[in-house]
C-alpha positions as CSV (number, residue, x, y, z in Angstrom):
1,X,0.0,0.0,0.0
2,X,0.8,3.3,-1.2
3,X,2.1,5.6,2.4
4,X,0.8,9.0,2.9
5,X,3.3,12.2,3.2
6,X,2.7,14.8,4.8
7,X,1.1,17.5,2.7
8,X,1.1,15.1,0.0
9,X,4.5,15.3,-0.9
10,X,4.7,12.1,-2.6
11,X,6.8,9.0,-2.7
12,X,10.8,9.3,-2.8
13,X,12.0,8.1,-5.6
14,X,12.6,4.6,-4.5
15,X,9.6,4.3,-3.0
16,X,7.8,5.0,-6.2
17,X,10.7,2.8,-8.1
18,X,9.3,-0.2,-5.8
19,X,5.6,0.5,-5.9
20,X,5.7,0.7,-9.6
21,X,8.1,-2.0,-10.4
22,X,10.8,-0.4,-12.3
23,X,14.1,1.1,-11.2
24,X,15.0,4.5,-9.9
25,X,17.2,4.7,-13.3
26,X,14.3,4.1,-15.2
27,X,11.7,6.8,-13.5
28,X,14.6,9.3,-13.5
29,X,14.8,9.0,-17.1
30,X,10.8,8.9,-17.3
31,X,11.3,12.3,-15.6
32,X,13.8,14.0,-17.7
33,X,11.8,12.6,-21.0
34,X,8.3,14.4,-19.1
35,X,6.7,10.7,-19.0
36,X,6.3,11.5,-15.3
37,X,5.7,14.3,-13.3
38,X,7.7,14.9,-10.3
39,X,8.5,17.5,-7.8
40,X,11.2,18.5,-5.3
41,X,11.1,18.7,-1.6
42,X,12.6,21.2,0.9
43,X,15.5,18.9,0.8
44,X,15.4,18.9,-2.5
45,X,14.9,15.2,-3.1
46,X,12.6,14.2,-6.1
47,X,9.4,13.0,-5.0
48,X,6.8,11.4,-7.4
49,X,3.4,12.9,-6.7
50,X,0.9,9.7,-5.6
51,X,-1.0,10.0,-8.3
52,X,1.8,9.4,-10.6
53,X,2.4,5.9,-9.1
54,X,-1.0,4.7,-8.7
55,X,-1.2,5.8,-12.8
56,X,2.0,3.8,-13.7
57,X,1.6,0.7,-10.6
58,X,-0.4,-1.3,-13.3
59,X,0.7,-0.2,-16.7
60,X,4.4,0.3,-17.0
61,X,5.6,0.7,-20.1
62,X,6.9,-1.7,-22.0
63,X,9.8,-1.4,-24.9
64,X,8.3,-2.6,-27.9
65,X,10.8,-4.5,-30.5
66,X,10.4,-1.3,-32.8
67,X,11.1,1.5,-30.5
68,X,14.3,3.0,-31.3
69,X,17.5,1.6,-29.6
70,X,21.0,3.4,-27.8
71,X,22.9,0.6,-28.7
72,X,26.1,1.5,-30.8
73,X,27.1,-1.5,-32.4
74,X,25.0,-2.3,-35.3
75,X,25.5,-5.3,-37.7
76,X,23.0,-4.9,-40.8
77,X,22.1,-8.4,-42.5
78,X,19.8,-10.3,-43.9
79,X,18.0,-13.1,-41.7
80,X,19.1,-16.6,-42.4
81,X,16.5,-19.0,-39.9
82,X,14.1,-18.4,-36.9
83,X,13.3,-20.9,-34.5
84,X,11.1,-20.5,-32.0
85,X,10.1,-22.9,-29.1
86,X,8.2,-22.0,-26.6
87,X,8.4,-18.1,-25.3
88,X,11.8,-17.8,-26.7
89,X,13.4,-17.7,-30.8
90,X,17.0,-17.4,-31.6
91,X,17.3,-15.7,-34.9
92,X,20.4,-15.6,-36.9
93,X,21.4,-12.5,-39.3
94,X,24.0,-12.9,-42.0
95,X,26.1,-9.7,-41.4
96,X,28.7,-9.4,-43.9
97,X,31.3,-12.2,-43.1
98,X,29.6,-12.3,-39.6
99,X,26.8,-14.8,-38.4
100,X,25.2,-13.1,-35.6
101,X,22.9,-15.3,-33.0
102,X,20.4,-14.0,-30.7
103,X,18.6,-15.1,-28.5
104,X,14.8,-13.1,-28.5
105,X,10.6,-13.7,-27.4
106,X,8.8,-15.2,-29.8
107,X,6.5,-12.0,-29.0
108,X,9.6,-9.5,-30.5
109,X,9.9,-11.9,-33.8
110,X,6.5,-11.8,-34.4
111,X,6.0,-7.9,-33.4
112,X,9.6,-7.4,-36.1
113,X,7.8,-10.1,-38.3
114,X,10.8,-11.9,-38.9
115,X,11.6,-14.7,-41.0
116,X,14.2,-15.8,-43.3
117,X,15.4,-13.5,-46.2
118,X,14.6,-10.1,-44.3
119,X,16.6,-7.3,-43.8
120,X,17.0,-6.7,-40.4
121,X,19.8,-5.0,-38.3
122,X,21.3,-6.9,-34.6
123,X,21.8,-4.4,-32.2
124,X,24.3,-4.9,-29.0
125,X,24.5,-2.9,-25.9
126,X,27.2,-5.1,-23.7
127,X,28.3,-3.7,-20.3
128,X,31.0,-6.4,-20.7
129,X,33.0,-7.5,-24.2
130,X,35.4,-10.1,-24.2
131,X,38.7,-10.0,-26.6
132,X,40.8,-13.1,-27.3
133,X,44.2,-12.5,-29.3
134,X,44.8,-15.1,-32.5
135,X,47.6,-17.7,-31.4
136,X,50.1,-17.4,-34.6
C-alpha cells in the first residue's frame, strides 16, 4: 500500500521505483523525457506525486521491438533461420562475413515479423566485451 506524506508530498524516488516496479534509473529518465511528473522537496529530493504511481503501478511501459534503440554497435544483414520454441526464438542475421545469434521472445519476432530473407539490423549494448588475441 501506497504511504501517505505529509502534505502530499509524494513517494521518494525509491519508493515509487518499488511500488511501480521499475528502477530508480528508469523513473529518473521517465522524468527528464516528461513521461512522469515529479516535484522537489525542501530537501530537495525528487518526489513522485501519488497520483503518478498509482497511474504507472499497473501499466508500465513496456519497450516494444520497434522503438528505437542506444545501442552503438549495429550489424546490418539479412536473416538466415528463426526458430522459435516455446516463449523464446533465436534468430540468426548474415552480417557481412559475420553470423550473428540471438537469443529473443517469440513476442519480439512476431512484433519485427521476422523470417528468413529479411533485412533486419542486430543491435548490441554489452556492459561487458570479451577479446581473445589469435595464437600465430
Amino acid at each position: 500500500m501506497l504511504r501517505h506524506m505529509a502534505h502530499d508530498e509524494g513517494l521518494l524516488i525509491s519508493e515509487a521505483a518499488r511500488a511501480i516496479g521499475v528502477s530508480q534509473d528508469t523513473l529518473r529518465r521517465w522524468d527528464r523525457a516528461g513521461k512522469i511528473r515529479t516535484r522537489r522537496d525542501s530537501a530537495n529530493r525528487r518526489r513522485v506525486p501519488k497520483g503518478e504511481v498509482e497511474r504507472l503501478a499497473g501499466h508500465p511501459s513496456r519497450h516494444r521491438a520497434g522503438d528505437a534503440l542506444s545501442a552503438r554497435n549495429r550489424f546490418p544483414g539479412v536473416v538466415r533461420s528463426v526458430e522459435a520454441d516455446g516463449v523464446m526464438a533465436l534468430v540468426e542475421i548474415e552480417a557481412g562475413p559475420f553470423l550473428v545469434t540471438a537469443a529473443v521472445t517469440r513476442d519480439a519476432v512476431e512484433e519485427l515479423g521476422l523470417a528468413p530473407g529479411l533485412k533486419a539490423t542486430a543491435a548490441v549494448k554489452a556492459t561487458s566485451v570479451m577479446l581473445e588475441r589469435d595464437r600465430e
